[in-house]
C-alpha positions in Angstrom: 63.4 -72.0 -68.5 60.2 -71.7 -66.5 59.4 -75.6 -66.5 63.3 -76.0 -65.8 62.6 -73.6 -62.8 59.2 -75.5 -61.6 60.9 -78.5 -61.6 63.7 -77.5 -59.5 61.1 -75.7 -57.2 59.2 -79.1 -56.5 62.6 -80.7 -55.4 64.1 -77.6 -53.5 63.6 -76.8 -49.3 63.2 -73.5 -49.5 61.7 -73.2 -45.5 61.0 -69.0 -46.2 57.6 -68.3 -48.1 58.5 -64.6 -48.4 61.6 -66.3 -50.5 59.8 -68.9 -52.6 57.4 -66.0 -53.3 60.4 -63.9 -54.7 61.7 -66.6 -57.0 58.4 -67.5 -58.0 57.8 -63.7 -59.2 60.7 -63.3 -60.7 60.3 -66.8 -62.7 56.7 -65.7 -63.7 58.0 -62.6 -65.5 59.1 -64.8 -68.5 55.8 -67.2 -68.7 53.2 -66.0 -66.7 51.0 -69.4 -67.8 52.9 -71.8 -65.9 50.8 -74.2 -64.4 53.3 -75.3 -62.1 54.6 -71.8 -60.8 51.6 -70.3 -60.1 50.6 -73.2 -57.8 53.7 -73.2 -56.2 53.0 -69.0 -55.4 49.5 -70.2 -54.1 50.9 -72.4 -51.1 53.6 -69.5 -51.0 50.6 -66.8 -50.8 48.6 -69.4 -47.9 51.2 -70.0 -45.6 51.2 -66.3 -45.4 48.1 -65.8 -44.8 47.6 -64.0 -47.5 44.0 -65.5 -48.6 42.8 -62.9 -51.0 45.8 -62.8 -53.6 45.9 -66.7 -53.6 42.1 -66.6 -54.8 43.1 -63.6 -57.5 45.2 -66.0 -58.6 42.5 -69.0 -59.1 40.6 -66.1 -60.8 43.5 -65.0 -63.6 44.5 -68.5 -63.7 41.5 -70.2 -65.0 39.7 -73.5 -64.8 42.8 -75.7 -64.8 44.5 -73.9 -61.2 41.1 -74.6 -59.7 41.1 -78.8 -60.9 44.3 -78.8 -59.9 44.5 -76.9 -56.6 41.3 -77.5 -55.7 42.0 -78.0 -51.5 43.9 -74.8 -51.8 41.2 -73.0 -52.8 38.8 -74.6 -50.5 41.2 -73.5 -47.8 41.1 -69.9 -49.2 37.7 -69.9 -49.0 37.2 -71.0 -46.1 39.8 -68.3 -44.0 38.1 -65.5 -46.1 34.9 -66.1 -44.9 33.4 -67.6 -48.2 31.7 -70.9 -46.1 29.3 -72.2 -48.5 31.6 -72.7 -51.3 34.2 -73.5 -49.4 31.6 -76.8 -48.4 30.9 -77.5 -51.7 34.5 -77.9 -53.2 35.7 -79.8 -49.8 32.9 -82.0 -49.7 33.2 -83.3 -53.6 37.3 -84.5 -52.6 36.5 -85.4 -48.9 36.3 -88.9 -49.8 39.7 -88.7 -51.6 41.3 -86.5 -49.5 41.8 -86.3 -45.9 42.8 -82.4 -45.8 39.8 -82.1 -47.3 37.9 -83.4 -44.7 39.4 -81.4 -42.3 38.7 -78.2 -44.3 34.8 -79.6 -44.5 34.1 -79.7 -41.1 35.7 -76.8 -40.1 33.7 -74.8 -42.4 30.8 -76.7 -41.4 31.7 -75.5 -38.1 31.6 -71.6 -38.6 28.5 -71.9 -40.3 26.9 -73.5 -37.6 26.2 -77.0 -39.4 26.9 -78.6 -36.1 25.7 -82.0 -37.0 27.9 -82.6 -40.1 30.5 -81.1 -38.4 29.9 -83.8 -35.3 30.0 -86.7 -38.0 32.8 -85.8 -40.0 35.0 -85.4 -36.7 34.1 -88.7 -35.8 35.2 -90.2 -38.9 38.2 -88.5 -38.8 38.7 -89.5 -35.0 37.7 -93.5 -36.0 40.6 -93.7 -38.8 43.2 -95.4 -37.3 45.8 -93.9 -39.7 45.3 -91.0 -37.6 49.0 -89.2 -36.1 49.1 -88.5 -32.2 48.7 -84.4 -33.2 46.1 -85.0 -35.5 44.0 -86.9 -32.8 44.9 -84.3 -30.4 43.4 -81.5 -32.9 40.5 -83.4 -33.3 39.5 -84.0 -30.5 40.1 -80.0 -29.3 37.6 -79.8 -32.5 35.3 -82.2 -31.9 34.7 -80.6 -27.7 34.6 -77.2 -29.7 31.7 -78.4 -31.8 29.7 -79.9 -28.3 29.9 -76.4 -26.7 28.8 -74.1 -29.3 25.7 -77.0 -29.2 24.5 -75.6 -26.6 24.6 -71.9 -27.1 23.2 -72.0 -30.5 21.1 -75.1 -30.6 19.6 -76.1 -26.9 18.0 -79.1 -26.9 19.2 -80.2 -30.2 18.8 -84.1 -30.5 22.9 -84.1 -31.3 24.1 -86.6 -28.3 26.5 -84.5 -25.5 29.4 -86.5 -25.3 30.9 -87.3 -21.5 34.3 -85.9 -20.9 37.3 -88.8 -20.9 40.2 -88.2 -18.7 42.3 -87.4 -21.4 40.1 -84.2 -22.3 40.7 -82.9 -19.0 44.5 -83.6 -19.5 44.7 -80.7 -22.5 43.9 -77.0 -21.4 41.8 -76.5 -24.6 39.9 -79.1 -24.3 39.4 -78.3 -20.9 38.2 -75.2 -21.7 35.7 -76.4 -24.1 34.3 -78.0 -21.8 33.6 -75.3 -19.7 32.2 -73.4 -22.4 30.0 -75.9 -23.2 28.6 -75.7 -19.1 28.0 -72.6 -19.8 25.9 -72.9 -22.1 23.7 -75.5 -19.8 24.0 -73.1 -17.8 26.2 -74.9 -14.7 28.1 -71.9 -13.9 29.4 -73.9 -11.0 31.3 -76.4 -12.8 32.6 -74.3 -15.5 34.4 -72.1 -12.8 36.0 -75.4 -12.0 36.6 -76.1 -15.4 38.2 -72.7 -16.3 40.2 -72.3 -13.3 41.4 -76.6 -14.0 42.4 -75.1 -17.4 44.7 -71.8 -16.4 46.4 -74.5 -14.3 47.2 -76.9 -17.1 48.2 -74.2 -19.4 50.4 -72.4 -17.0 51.9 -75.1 -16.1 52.7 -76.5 -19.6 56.2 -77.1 -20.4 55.6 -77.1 -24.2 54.5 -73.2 -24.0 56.8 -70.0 -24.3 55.7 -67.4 -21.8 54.5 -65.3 -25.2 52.4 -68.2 -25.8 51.2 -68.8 -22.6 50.1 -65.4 -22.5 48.2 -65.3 -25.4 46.5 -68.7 -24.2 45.4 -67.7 -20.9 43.5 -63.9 -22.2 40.1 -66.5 -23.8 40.5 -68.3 -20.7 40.5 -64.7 -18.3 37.9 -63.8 -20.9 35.4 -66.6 -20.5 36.0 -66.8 -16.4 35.0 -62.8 -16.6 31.6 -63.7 -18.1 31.0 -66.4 -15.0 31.9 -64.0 -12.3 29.5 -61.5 -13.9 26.7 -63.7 -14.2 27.6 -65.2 -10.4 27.9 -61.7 -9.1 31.9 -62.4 -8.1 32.7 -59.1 -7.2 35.9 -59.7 -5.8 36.8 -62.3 -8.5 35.3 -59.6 -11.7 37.8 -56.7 -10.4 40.9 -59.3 -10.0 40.1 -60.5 -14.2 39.5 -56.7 -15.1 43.0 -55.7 -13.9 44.4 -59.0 -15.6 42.9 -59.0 -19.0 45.0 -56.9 -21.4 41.9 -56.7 -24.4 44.5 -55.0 -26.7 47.5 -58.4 -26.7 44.2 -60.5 -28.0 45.0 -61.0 -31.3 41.8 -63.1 -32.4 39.2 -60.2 -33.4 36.2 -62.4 -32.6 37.5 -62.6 -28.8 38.6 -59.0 -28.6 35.6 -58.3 -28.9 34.0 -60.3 -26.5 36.7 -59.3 -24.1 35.9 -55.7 -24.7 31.9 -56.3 -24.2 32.4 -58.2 -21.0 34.4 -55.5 -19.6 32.3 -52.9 -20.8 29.3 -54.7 -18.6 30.9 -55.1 -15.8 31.3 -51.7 -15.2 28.2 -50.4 -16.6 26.9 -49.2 -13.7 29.8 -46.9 -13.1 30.8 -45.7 -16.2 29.4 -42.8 -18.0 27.1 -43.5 -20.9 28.9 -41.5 -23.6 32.6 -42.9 -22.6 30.6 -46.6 -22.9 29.7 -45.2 -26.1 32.6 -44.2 -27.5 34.4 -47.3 -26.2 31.7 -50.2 -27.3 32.1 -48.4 -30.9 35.7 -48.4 -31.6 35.9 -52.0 -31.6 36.6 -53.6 -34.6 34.2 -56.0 -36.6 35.1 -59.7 -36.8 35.0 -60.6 -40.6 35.8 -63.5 -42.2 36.6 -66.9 -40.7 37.1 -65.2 -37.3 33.4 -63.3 -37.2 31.2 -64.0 -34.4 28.8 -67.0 -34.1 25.2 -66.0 -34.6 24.4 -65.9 -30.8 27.2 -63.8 -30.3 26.1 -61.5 -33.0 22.9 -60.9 -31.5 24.1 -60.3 -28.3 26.5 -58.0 -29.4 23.1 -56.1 -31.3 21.1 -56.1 -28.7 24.1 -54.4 -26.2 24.6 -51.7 -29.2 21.0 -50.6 -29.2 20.5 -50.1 -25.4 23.6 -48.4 -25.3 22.2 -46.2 -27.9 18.9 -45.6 -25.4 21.4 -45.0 -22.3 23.1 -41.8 -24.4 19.0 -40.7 -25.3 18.8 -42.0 -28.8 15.2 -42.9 -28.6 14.1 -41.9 -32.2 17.2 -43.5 -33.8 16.4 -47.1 -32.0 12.9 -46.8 -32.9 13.1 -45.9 -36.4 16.4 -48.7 -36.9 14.3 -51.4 -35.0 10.9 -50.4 -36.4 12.2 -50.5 -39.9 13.6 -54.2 -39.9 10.1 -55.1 -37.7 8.0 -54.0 -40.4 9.6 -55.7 -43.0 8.9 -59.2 -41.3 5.3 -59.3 -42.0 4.7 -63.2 -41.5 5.1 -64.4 -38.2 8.9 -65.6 -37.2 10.8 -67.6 -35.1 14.1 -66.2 -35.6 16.1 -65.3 -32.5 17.2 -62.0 -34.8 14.1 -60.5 -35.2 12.3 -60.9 -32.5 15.0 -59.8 -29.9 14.2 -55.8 -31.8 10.4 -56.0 -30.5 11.4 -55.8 -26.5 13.8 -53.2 -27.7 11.3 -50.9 -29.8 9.2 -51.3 -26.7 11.9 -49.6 -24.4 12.7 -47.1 -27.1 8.6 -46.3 -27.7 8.3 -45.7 -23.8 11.2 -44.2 -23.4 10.4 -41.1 -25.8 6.6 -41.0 -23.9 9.2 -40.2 -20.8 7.8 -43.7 -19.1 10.2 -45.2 -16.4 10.9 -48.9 -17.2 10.4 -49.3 -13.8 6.2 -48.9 -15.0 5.1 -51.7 -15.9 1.4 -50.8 -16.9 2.3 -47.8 -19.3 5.0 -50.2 -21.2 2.0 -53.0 -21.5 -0.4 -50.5 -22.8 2.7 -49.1 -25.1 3.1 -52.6 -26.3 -0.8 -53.6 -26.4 -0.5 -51.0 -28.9 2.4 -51.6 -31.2 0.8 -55.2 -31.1 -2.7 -54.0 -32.7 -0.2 -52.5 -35.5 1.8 -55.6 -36.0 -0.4 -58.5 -34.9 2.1 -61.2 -36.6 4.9 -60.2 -34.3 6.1 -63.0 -32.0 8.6 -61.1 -30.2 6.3 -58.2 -29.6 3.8 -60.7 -28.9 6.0 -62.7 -25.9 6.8 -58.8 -24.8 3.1 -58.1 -24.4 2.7 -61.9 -22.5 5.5 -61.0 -20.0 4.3 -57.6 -19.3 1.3 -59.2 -18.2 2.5 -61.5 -16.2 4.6 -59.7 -14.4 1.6 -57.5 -13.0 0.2 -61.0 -12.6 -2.9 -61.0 -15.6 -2.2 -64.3 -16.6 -5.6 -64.6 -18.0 -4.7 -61.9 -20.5 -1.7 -63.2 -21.4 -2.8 -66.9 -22.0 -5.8 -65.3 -23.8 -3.6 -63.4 -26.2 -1.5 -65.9 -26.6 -4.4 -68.5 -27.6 -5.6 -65.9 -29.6 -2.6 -65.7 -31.6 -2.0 -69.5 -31.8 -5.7 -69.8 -33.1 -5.5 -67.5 -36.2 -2.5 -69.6 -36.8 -4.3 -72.6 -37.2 -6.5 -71.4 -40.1 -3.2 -70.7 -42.0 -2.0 -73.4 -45.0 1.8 -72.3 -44.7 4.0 -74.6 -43.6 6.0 -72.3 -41.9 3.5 -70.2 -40.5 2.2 -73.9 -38.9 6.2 -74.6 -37.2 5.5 -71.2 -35.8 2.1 -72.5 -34.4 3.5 -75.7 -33.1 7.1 -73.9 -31.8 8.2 -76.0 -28.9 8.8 -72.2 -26.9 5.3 -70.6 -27.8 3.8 -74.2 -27.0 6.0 -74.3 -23.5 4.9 -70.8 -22.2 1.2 -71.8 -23.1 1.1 -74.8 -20.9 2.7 -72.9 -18.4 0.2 -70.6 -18.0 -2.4 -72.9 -18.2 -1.0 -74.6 -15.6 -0.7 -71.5 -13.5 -4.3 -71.2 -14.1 -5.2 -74.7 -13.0 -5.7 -75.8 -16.7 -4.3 -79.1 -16.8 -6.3 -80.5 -19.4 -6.0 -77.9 -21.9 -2.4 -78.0 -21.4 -2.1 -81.7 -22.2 -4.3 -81.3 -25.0 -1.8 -78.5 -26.4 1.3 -80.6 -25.3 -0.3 -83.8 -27.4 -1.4 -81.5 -30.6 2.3 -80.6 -31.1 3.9 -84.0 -30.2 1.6 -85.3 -33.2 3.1 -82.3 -35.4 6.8 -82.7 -34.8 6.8 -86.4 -34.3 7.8 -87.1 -38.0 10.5 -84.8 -37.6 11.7 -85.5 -33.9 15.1 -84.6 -34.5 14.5 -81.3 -34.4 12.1 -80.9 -31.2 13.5 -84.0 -28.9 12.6 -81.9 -25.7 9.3 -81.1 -26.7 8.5 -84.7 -27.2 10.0 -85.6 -24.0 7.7 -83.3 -21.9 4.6 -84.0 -24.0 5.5 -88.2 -23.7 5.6 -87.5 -19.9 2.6 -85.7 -19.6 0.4 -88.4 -21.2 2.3 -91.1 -19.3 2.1 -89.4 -15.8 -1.7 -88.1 -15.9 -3.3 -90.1 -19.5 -7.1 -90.5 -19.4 -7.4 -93.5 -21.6 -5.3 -96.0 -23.7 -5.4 -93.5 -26.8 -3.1 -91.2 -24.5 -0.7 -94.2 -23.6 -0.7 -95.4 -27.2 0.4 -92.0 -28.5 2.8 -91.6 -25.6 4.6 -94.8 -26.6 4.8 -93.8 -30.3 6.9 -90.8 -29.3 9.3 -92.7 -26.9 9.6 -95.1 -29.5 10.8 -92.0 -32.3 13.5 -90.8 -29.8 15.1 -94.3 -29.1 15.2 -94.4 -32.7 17.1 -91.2 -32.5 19.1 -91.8 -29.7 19.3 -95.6 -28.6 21.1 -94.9 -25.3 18.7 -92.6 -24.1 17.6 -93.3 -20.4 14.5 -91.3 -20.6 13.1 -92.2 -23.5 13.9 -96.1 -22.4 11.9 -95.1 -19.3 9.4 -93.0 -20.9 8.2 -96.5 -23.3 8.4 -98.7 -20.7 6.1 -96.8 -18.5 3.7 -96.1 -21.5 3.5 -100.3 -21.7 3.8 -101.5 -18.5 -0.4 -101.4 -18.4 -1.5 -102.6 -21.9 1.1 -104.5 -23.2 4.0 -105.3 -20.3 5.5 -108.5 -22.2 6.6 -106.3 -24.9 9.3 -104.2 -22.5 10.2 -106.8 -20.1 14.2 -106.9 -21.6 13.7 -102.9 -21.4 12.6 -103.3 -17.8 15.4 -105.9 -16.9 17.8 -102.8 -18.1 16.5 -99.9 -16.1 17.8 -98.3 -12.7 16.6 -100.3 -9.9 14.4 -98.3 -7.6 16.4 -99.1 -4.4 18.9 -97.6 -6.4 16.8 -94.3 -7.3 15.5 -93.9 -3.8 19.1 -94.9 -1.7 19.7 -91.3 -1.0 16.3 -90.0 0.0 14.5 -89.6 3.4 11.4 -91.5 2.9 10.2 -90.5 6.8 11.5 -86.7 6.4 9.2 -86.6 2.9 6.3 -87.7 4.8 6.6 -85.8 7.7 7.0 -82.9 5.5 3.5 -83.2 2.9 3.3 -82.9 -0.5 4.0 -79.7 -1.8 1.3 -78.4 -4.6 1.5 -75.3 -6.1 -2.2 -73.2 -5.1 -4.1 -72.9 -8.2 -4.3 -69.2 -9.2 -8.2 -68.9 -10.3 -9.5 -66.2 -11.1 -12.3 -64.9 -8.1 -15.8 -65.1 -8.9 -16.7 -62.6 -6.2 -15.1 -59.9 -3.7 -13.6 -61.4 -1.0 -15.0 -61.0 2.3 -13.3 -57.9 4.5 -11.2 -59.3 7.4 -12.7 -60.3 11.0 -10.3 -57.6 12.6 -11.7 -54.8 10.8 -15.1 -55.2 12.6 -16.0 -53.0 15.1 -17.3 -54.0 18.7 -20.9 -54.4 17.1 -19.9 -57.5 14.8 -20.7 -55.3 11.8 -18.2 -54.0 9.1 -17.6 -50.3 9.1 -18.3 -48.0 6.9 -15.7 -46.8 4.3 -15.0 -43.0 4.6 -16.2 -41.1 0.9 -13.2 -39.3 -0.3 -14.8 -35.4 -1.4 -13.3 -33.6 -4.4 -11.0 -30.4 -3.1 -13.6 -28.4 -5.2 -16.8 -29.6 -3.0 -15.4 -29.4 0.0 -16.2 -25.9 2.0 -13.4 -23.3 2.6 -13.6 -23.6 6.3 -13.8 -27.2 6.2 -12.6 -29.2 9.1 -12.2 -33.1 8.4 -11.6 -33.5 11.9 -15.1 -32.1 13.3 -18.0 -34.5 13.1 -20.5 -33.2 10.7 -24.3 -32.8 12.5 -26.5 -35.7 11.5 -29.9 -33.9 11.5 -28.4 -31.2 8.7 -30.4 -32.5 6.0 -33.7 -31.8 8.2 -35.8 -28.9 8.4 -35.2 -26.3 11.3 -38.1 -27.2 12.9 -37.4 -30.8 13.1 -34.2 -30.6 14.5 -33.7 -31.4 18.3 -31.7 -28.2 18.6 -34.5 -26.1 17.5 -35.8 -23.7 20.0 -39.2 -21.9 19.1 -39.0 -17.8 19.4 -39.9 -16.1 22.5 -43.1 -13.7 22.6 -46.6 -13.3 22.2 -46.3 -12.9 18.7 -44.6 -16.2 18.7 -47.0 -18.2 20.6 -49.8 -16.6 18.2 -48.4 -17.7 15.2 -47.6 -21.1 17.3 -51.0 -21.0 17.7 -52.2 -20.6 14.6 -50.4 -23.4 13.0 -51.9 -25.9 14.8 -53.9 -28.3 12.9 -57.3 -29.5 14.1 -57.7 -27.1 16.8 -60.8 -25.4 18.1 -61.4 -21.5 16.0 -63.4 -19.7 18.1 -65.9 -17.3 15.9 -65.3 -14.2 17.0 -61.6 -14.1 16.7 -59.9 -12.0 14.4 -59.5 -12.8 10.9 -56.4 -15.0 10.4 -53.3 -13.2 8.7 -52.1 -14.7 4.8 -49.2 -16.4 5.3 -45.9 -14.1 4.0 -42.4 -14.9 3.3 -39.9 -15.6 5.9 -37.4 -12.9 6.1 -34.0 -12.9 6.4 -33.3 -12.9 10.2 -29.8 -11.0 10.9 -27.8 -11.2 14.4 -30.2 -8.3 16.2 -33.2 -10.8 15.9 -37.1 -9.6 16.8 -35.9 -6.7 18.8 -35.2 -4.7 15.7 -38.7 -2.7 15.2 -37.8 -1.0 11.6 -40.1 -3.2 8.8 -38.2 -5.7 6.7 -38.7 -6.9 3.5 -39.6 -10.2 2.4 -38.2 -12.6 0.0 -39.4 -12.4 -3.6 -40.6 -8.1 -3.3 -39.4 -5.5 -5.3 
């Protein structure tokens, strides 16, 4: 009865799962083996949507389901989250089985495998036995895959396809394309590009109003985030009125509607309400979770709105904990975005403004001396000093840093030496400094490190072949230069600048070799058409002023100088507890103070003949006649009060008892 009932199943129409899920039940109650059946109730359980009984199912069934079905279950996989396997079961019938593909590179695609997702869209897109709406998918796939290139990996060496007309002729497509100029960040064009896409899709005649609806909210979403970062006022309030965040039915962009709403009004909102609101929002999971740039964005907006409602201890012990677990240095964009924000939450609880600069340096100088193989602590500490303009420190610390490295056998602890970021912001403060040299020598050291793997630092190797080739000091340096042009054609054959880059590295030690490369190049009359050669003169060469470090104190300026030519002197600033009580800052103090009364040129002598006796008497080398009077001993001066010699009572002297 069962394989009677199969049978019929695989020749009936039945258009309603929810109906072919019935019968299938029902049928299953007699033989609950049935091969047959129980695939039949897996498409039933997939179409709706119902991915977590159709992989019970591969579970109870057994080994011969999962032969059998095998796409089916890589599809289950796949929309419940489960990527890696989902790969591995899709990749083994991809060469059989063009669903398969599909389901491969769409995986590969939501776990950030952007380079085998690329390829295997391209082979899809090259079969010719391709239908007009499976071309039109992949090619909505294939933009997709460009733009999340250049959020998650910049500079990857995976080639940025040019737009055809007939990607700007589909409102997805178009809208992948402005997403991907956002992440170049042209915010210019992809304002163009959005609002080119709410056009197209409004105006489609293939959409219900429901539909269009639906359609336009990412598109609102995506144009809020551009006039944010632009500073559109006027266009931010128009999108927040529009964009209904509850109608989005895609969890991933409800939540990314809800954040970008949530910042645009963070300056008016109350913390706790921002609080409350940022928290309620569901989780993606599954096939729909965010990418891993999202993710940390999302983190990093969840911890300072954590320090805006006081939760100082909480950040510090949540961000400190997953710091101190990382104890060999790191590149990952997830760790290191939690040292700035243990910083904040450090200072924050030592009541320090982030406004002070020097108290969060010396906070972070600190947390640095207690986790020395931090790299994002370590770029905090760099840009803390640069901002109050010690870029000796910071390129000192960083050198430090890159010098212990050195000493290390680990191979990763060496792609952390040589990281095309760390290497960037060293040569840019050499260059800050006037190092030159040193820079180049730094640039040159990592070019020779990645070279053998140039696929995954192409940008690096540009900058470093242009440095040799614009400033080398010998044919070593031209040599080396053309060896790493010569890696990135091989990567990229159509790449201008690396076709520019060797030909400039040979045109003075071997300029037969590139004389086809030469032939191929933009003409110069070409280059220059557009530029004001007279204008350019007229107006110098611009050079950024080298920014030494003084060996002396500057000189004071001429205007300070008085009418004498000489500099005056600066004014001593007196304690509160040394200055007098009757102190007047504004009364000249007398010059001849520190001198003895006598010596002063406002001493007067006392009147009398006592006076002139004792006058007398002091004088040194005078004549002593012998029949004067014994001379008196000297006594101690007394005390003289306000009535002076014309008091006639004895007084005291200093010093009796």
């Amino acid at each position: 009865m069962a394989a009677t009932l199969s049978a019929l199943f695989q020749r009936s129409s039945i258009d309603d799962p929810e109906e072919v899920l019935k019968s299938c039940n029902n049928a299953l109650q007699s033989k609950k083996t049935d091969i047959n059946l129980l695939h039949v109730k897996l498409v039933a359980l997939l179409k709706l949507d119902r991915y977590d009984d159709a992989l019970r199912i591969f579970d109870q069934a057994g080994d011969e389901l999962k032969a059998r079905a095998a796409f089916e279950r890589a599809y289950a996989l796949y929309k419940t989250g489960k990527l890696e396997e989902a790969i591995a079961i899709a990749r083994e019938l991809s060469a059989r089985h063009r669903g398969a593909a599909h389901v491969e590179a769409q995986a590969s695609y939501r776990a950030e495998e952007f380079a085998r997702s690329s390829k295997l869209y391209e082979l899809l897109q090259a079969d010719e036995e391709a239908s007009a709406l499976e071309t039109s998918d992949l090619r909505i796939n294939s933009t997709a895959v460009d733009a999340q290139v250049q959020f998650a990996a910049p500079g990857s060496s995976l080639q940025v396809k040019n737009p055809t007309r007939g990607d700007l002729e589909a409102f997805e497509t178009t809208y992948n394309l402005a997403t991907a100029a956002i992440g170049r960040g042209e915010l210019g064009k992809a304002a163009l590009l959005l609002r080119r896409a709410e056009e197209i899709c409004r105006s489609s005649d293939e959409l219900t109003p429901e539909d269009k609806e639906a359609e336009l909210l990412p598109i609102h979403v995506q144009q809020l985030y551009v006039a944010v970062k632009t500073a559109n006022e006027k266009e931010t309030e128009k999108l927040m009125e529009e964009i209904n965040v509850e109608k989005i039915t895609e969890s991933s962009t409800k939540q990314i509607g809800i954040n970008n709403k949530l910042i645009s009004t963070l300056s008016s909102m109350n913390p706790y309400a921002l609080y409350k609101v940022f928290h309620e929002t569901p989780v993606p999971i599954d096939s729909d979770r965010l990418f891993s740039f999202q993710h940390r964005t999302s983190t990093v907006n969840s911890d300072i709105i954590e320090l805006l409602v006081h939760k100082y201890d909480g950040v510090a012990r949540s961000t400190g904990k997953i710091l101190s677990k990382q104890t060999a240095p790191t590149t990952s964009a997830d760790i290191n975005i939690l040292a700035p924000i243990n910083v904040a939450a450090h200072a924050e609880k030592l009541q320090a403004t982030t406004q002070d600069t020097e108290t969060l340096r010396k906070q972070a100088t600190n947390l640095l001396k207690q986790r020395p193989n931090d790299v994002g602590l370590l770029l905090t500490v760099i840009q803390l000093n640069v901002e109050e303009g010690r870029y000796t420190n910071a390129l000192a610390l960083l050198k430090t840093f890159l010098d212990k490295l050195n000493s290390s056998i680990s191979e990763s602890d060496q792609d952390v030496r040589y990281n095309p970021g760390l290497i960037s912001i060293y040569v840019a403060l050499c260059k800050v400094l006037g190092n030159d040299i040193q820079a180049q020598d730094e640039l040159m050291k990592a070019a020779k490190y990645w070279q053998p793997r140039a696929d995954q630092t192409p940008a690096l190797l540009r900058a470093a072949g242009a440095s040799l080739v614009s400033s080398f000091r010998s044919e070593d340096d031209l040599s080396t230069a053309a060896d790493i042009f010569a890696r990135l054609r091989e990567l990229d054959p159509y790449d201008k600048f690396a076709r520019a880059g060797y030909v400039a590295a040979h045109a003075l030690t071997d300029p037969e070799k590139i004389a086809n490369d030469a032939s191929s190049l933009t003409k110069i009359p070409e280059l220059i058409s557009d530029i004001d050669v007279g204008a350019l003169e007229e107006d110098g060469v611009a050079t950024l002023p080298k920014q030494s470090q003084p060996t002396k104190r500057p000189a004071a300026a001429d205007d300070k100088k008085d009418e004498s030519g000489e500099q005056p002197k600066k004014k001593r600033c007196l304690r509160k507890s040394r200055i007098p009580k009757e102190y007047d800052p504004n009364k000249q103090p007398d010059p001849e103070r520190w001198l003895p009364l006598r010596d002063r040129s406002s001493y007067r002598p006392p009147k009398g003949k006592k006076a002139k006796q004792r006058a007398a008497d002091r004088t040194q080398g005078g004549i002593v006649a012998d029949d004067a009077a014994p001379v008196a001993q000297p006594s101690p001066v007394a005390t003289q009060s306000k009535g002076g010699a014309s008091s006639s009572k004895k007084k005291k002297g200093k010093g009796r008892r």
